[in-house]
Chimera marker file (.cmm) of the C-alpha trace (Angstrom):
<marker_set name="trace">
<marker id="1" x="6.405" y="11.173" z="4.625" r="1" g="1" b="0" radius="0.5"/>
<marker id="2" x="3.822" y="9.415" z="2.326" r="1" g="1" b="0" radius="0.5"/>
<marker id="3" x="2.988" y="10.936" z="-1.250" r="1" g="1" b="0" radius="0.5"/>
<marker id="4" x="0.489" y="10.234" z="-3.566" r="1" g="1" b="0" radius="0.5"/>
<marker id="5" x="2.050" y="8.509" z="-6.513" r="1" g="1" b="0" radius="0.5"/>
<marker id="6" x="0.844" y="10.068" z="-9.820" r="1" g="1" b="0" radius="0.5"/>
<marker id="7" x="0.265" y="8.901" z="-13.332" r="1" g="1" b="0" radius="0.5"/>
<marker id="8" x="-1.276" y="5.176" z="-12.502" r="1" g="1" b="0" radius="0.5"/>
<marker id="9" x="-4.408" y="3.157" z="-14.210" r="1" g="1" b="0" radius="0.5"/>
<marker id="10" x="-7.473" y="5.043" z="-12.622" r="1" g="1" b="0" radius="0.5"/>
<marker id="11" x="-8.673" y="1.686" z="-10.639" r="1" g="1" b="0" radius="0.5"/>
<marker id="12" x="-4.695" y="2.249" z="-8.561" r="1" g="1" b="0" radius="0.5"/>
<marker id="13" x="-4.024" y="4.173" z="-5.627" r="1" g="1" b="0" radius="0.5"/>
<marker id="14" x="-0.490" y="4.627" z="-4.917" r="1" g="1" b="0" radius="0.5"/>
<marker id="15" x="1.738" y="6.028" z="-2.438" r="1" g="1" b="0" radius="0.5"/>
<marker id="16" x="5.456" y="6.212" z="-1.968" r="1" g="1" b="0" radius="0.5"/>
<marker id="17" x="6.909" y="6.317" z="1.721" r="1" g="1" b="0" radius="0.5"/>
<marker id="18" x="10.121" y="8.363" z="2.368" r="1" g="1" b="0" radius="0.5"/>
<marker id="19" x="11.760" y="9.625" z="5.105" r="1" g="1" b="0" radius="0.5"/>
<marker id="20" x="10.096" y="9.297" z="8.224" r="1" g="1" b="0" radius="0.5"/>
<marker id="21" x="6.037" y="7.927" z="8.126" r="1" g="1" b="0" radius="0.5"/>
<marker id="22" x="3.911" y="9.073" z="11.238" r="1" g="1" b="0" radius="0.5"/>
<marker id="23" x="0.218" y="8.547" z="11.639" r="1" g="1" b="0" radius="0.5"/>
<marker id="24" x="-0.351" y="12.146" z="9.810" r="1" g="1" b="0" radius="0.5"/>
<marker id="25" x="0.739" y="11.001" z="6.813" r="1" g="1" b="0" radius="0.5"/>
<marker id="26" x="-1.983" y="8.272" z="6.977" r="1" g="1" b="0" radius="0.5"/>
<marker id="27" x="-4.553" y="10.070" z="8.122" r="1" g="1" b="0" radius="0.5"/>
<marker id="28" x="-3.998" y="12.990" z="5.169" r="1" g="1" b="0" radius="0.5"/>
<marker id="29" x="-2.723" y="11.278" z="2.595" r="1" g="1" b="0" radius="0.5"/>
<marker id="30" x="-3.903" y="7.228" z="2.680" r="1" g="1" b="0" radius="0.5"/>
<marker id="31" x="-7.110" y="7.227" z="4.276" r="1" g="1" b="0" radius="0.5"/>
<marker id="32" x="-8.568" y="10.136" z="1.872" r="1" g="1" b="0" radius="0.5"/>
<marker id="33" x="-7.427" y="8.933" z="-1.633" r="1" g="1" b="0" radius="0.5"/>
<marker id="34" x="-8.174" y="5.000" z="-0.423" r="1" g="1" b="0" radius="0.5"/>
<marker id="35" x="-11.692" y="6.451" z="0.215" r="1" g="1" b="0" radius="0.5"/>
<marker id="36" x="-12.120" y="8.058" z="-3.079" r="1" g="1" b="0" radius="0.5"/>
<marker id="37" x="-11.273" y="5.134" z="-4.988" r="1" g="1" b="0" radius="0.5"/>
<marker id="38" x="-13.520" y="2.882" z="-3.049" r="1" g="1" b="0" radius="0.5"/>
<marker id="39" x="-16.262" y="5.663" z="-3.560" r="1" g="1" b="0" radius="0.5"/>
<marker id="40" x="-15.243" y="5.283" z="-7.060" r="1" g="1" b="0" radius="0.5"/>
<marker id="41" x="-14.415" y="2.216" z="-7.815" r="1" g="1" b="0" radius="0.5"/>
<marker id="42" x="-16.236" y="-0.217" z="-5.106" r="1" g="1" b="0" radius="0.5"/>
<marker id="43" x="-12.783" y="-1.834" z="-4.464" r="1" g="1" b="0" radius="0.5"/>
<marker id="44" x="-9.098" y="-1.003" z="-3.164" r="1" g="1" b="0" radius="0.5"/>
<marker id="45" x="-6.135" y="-1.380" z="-5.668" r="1" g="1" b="0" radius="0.5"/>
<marker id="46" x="-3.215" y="-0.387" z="-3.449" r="1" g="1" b="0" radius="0.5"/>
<marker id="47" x="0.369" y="0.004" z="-4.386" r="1" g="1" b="0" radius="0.5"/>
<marker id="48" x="2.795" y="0.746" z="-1.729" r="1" g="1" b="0" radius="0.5"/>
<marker id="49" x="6.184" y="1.585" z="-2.449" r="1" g="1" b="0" radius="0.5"/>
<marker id="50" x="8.408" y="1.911" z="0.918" r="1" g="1" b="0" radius="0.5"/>
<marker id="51" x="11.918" y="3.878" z="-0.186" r="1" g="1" b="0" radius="0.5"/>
<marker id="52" x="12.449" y="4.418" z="3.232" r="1" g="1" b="0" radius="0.5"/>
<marker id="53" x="13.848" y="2.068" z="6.140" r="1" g="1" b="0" radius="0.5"/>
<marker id="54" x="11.052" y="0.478" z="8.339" r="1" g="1" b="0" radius="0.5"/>
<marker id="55" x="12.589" y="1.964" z="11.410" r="1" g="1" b="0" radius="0.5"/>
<marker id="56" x="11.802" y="5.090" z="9.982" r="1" g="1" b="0" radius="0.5"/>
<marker id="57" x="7.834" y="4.222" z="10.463" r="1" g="1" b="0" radius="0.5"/>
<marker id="58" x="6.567" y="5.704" z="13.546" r="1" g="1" b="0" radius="0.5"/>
<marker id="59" x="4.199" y="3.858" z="16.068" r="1" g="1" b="0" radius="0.5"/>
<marker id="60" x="1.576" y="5.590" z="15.005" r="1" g="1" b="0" radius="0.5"/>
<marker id="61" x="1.795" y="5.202" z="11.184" r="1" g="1" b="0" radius="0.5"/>
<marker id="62" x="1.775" y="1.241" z="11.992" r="1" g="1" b="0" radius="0.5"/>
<marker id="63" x="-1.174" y="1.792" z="14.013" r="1" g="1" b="0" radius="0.5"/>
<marker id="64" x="-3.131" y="3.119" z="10.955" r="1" g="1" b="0" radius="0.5"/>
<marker id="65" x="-1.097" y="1.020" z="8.434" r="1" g="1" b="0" radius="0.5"/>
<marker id="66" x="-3.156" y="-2.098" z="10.416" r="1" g="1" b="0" radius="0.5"/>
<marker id="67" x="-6.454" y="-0.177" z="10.730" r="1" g="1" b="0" radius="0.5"/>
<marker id="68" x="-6.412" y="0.432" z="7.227" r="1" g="1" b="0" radius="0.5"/>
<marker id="69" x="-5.857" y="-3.558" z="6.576" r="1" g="1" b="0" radius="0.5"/>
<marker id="70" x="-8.938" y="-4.285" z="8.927" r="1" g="1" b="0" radius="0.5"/>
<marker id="71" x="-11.113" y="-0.968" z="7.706" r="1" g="1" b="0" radius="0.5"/>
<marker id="72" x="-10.654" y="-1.738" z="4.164" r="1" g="1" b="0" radius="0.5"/>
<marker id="73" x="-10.548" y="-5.579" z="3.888" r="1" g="1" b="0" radius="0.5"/>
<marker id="74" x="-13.748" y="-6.241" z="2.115" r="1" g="1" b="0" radius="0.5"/>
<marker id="75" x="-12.710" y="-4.222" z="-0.492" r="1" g="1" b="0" radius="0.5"/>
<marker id="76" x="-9.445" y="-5.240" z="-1.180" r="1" g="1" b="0" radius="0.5"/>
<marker id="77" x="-8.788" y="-6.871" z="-4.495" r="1" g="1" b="0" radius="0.5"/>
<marker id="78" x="-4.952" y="-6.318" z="-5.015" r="1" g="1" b="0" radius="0.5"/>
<marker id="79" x="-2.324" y="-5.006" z="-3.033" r="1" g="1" b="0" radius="0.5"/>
<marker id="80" x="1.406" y="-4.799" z="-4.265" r="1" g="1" b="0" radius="0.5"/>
<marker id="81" x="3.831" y="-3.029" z="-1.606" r="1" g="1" b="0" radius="0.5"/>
<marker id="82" x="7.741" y="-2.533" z="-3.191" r="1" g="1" b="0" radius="0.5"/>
<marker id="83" x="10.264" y="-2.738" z="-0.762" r="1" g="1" b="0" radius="0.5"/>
<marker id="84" x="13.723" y="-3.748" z="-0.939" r="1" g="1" b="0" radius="0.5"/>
<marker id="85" x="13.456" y="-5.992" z="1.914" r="1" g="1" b="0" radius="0.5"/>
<marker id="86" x="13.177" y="-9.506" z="1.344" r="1" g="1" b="0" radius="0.5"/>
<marker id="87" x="11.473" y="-10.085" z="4.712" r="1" g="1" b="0" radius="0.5"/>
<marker id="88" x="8.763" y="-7.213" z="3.738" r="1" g="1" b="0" radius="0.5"/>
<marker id="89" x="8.425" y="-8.736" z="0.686" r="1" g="1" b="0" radius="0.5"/>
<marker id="90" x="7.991" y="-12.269" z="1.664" r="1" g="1" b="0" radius="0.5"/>
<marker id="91" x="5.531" y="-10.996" z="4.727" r="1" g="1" b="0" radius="0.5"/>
<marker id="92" x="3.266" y="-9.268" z="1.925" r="1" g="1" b="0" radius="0.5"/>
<marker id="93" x="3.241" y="-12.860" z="0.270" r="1" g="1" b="0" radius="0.5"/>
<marker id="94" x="2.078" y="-14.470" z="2.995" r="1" g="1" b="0" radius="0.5"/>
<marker id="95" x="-0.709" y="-11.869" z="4.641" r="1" g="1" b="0" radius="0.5"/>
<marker id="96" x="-2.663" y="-12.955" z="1.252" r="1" g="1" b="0" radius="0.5"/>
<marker id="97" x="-3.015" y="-16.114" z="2.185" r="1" g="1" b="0" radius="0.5"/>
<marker id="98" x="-4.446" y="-14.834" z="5.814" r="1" g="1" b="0" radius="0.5"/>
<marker id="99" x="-6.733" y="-11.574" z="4.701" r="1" g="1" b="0" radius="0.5"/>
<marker id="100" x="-8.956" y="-11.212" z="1.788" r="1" g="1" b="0" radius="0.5"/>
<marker id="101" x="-7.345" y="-9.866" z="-1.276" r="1" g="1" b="0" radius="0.5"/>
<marker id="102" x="-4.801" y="-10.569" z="-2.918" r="1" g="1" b="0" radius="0.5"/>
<marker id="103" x="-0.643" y="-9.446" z="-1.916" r="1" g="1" b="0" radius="0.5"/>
<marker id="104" x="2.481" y="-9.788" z="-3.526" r="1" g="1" b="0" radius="0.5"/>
<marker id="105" x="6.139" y="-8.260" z="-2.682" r="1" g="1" b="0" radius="0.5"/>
<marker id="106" x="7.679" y="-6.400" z="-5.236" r="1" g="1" b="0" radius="0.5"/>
<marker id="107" x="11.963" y="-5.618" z="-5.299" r="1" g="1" b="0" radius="0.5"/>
<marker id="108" x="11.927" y="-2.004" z="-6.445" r="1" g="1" b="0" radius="0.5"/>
<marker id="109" x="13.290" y="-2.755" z="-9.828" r="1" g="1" b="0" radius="0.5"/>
<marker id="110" x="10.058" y="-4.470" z="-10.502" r="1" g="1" b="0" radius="0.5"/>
<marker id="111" x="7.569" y="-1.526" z="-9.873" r="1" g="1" b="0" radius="0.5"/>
<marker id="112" x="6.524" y="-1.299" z="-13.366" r="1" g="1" b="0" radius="0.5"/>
<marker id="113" x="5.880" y="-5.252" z="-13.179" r="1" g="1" b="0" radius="0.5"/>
<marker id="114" x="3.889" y="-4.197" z="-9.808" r="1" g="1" b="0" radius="0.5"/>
<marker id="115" x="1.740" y="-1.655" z="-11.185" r="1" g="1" b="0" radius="0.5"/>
<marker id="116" x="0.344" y="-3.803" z="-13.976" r="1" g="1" b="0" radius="0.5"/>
<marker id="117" x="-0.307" y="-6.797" z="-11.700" r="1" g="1" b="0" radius="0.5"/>
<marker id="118" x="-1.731" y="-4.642" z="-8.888" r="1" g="1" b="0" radius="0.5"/>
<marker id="119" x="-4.145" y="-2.606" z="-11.740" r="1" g="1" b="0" radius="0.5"/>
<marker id="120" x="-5.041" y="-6.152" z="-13.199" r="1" g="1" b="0" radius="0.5"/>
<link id1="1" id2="2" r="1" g="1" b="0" radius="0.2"/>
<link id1="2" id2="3" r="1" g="1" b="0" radius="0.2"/>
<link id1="3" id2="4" r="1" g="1" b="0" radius="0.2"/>
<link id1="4" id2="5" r="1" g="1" b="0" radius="0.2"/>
<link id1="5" id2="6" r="1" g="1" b="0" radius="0.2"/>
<link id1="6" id2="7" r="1" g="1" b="0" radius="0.2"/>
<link id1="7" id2="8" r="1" g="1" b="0" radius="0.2"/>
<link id1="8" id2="9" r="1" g="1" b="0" radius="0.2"/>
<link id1="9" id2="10" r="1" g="1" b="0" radius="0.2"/>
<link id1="10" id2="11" r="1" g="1" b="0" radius="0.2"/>
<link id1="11" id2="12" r="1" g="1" b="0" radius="0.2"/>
<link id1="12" id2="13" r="1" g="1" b="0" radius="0.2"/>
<link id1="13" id2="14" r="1" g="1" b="0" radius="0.2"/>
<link id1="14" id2="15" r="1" g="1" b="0" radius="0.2"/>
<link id1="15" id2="16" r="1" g="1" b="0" radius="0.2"/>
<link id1="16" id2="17" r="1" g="1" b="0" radius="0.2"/>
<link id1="17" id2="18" r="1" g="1" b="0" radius="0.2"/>
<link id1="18" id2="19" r="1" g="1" b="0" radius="0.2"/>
<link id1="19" id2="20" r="1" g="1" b="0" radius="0.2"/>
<link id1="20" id2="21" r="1" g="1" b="0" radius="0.2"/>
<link id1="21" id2="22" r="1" g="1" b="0" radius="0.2"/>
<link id1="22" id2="23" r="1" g="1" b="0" radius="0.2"/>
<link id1="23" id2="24" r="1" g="1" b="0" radius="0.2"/>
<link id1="24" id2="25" r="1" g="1" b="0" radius="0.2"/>
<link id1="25" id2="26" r="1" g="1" b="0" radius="0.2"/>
<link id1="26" id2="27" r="1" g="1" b="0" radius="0.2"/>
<link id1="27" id2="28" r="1" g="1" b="0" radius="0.2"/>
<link id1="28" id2="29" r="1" g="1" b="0" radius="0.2"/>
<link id1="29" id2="30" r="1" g="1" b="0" radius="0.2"/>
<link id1="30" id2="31" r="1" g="1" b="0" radius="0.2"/>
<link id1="31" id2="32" r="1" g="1" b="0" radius="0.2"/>
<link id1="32" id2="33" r="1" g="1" b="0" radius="0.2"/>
<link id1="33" id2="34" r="1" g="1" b="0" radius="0.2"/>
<link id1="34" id2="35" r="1" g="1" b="0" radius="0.2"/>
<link id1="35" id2="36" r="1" g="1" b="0" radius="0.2"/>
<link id1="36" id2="37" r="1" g="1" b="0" radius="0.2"/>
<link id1="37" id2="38" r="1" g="1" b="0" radius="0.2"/>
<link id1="38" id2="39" r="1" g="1" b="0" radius="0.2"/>
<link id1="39" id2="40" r="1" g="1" b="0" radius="0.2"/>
<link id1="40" id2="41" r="1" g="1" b="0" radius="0.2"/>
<link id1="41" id2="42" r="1" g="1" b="0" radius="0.2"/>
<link id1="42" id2="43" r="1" g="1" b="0" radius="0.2"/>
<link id1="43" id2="44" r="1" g="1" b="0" radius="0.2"/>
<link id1="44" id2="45" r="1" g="1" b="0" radius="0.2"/>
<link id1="45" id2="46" r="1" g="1" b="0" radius="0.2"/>
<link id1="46" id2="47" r="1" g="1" b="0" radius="0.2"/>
<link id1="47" id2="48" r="1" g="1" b="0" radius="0.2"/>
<link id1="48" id2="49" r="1" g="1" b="0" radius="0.2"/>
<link id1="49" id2="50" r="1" g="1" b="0" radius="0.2"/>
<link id1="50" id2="51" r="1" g="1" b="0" radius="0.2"/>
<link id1="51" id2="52" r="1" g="1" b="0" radius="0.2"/>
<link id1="52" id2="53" r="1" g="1" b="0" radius="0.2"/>
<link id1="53" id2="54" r="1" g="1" b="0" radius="0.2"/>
<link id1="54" id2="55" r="1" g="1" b="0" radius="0.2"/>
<link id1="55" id2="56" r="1" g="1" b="0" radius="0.2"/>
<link id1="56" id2="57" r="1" g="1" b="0" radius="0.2"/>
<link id1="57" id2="58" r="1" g="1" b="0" radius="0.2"/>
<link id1="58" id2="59" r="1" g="1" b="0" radius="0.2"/>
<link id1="59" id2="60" r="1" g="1" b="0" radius="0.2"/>
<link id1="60" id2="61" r="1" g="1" b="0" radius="0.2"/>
<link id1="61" id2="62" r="1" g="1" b="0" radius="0.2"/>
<link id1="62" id2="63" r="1" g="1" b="0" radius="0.2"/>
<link id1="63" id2="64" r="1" g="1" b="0" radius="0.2"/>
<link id1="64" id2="65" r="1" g="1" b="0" radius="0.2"/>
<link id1="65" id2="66" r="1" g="1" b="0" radius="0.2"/>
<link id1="66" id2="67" r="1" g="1" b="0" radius="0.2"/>
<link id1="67" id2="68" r="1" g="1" b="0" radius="0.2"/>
<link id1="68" id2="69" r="1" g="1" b="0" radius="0.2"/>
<link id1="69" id2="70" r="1" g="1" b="0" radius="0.2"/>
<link id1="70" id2="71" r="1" g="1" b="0" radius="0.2"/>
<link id1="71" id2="72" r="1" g="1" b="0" radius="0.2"/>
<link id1="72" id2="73" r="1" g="1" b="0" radius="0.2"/>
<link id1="73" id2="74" r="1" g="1" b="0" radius="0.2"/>
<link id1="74" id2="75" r="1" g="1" b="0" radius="0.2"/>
<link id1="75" id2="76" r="1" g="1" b="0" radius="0.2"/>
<link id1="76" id2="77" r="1" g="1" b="0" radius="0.2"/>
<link id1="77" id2="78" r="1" g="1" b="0" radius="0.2"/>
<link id1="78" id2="79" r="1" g="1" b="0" radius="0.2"/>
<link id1="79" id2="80" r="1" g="1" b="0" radius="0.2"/>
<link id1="80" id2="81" r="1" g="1" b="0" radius="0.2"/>
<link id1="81" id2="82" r="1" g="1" b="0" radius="0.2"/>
<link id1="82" id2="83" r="1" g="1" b="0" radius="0.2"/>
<link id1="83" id2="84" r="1" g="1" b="0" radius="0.2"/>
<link id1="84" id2="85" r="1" g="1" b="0" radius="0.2"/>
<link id1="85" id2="86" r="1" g="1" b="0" radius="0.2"/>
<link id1="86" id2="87" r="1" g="1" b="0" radius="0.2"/>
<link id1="87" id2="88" r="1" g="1" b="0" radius="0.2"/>
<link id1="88" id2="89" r="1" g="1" b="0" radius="0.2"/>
<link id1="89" id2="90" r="1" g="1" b="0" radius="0.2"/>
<link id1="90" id2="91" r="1" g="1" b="0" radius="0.2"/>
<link id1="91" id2="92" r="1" g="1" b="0" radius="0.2"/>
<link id1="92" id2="93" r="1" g="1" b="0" radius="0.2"/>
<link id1="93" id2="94" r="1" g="1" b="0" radius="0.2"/>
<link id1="94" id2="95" r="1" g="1" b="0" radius="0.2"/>
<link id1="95" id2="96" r="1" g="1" b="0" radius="0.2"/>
<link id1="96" id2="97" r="1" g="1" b="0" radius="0.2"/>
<link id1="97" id2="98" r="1" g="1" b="0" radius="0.2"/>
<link id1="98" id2="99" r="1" g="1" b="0" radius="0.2"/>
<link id1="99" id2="100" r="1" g="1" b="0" radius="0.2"/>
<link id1="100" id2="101" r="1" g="1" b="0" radius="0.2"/>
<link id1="101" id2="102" r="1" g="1" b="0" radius="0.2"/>
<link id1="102" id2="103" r="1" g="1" b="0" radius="0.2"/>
<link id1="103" id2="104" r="1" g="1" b="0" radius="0.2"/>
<link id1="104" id2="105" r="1" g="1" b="0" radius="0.2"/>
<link id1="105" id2="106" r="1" g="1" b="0" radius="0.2"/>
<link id1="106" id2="107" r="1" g="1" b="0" radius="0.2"/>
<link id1="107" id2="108" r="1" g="1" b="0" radius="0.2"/>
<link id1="108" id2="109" r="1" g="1" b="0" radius="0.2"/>
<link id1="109" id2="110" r="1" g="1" b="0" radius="0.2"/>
<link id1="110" id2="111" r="1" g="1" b="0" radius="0.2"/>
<link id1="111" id2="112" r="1" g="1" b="0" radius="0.2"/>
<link id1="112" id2="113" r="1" g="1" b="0" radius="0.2"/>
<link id1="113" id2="114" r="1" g="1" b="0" radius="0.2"/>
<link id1="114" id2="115" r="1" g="1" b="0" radius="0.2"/>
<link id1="115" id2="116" r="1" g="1" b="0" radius="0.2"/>
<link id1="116" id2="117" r="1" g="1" b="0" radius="0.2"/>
<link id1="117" id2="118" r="1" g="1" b="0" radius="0.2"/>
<link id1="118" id2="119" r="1" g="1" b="0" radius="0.2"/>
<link id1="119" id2="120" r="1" g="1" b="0" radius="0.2"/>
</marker_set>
């Protein structure tokens, strides 16, 4: 399941994945607060923090995980996804120097470290 992460700088989105994701939890939780912020805000702040094995992540969630990347990518400014694995992390790193925007992995000791950079 994805949840809306509360109590970040008002230019933030945030969500916290746990348990197991499936497209439904993009298409009610991610794609309508991403959509208010860009309404808002004109670009996409997006913190991601994944407490939940990527196995867990059903086709379909990584199906809108991507479309969101490609819907959204003009309006991307920072994106910082938490994960405790290194090869998630280090993947984030490197899709900002592909896509527009920038990315950076975050260990999840460092969230606090990751919402200031990704609200920046």
């Amino acid at each position: 399941m994805i949840e809306l992460m509360k109590n970040l700088p008002s230019n933030v989105v945030g969500f916290r994945a746990s348990g197991e994701v499936s497209k439904d939890d993009y298409d009610k939780v991610v794609f309508p607060a991403v959509e208010d912020l860009v309404k808002r805000t004109g670009e996409l702040n997006y913190l991601y923090v994944v407490d939940t094995p990527f196995k867990n992540f059903k086709l379909g969630a990584w199906w809108e995980d991507a479309m969101l990347s490609l819907a959204k990518a003009s309006k991307r400014h920072r994106a910082a996804i938490v994960s405790a694995s290194e090869g998630a992390n280090t993947f984030t790193d490197l899709w900002g120097k592909i896509f527009p925007g920038e990315f950076r992995g975050f260990r999840p000791e460092e969230l606090d470290q990751a919402k200031r950079w990704v609200s920046a």
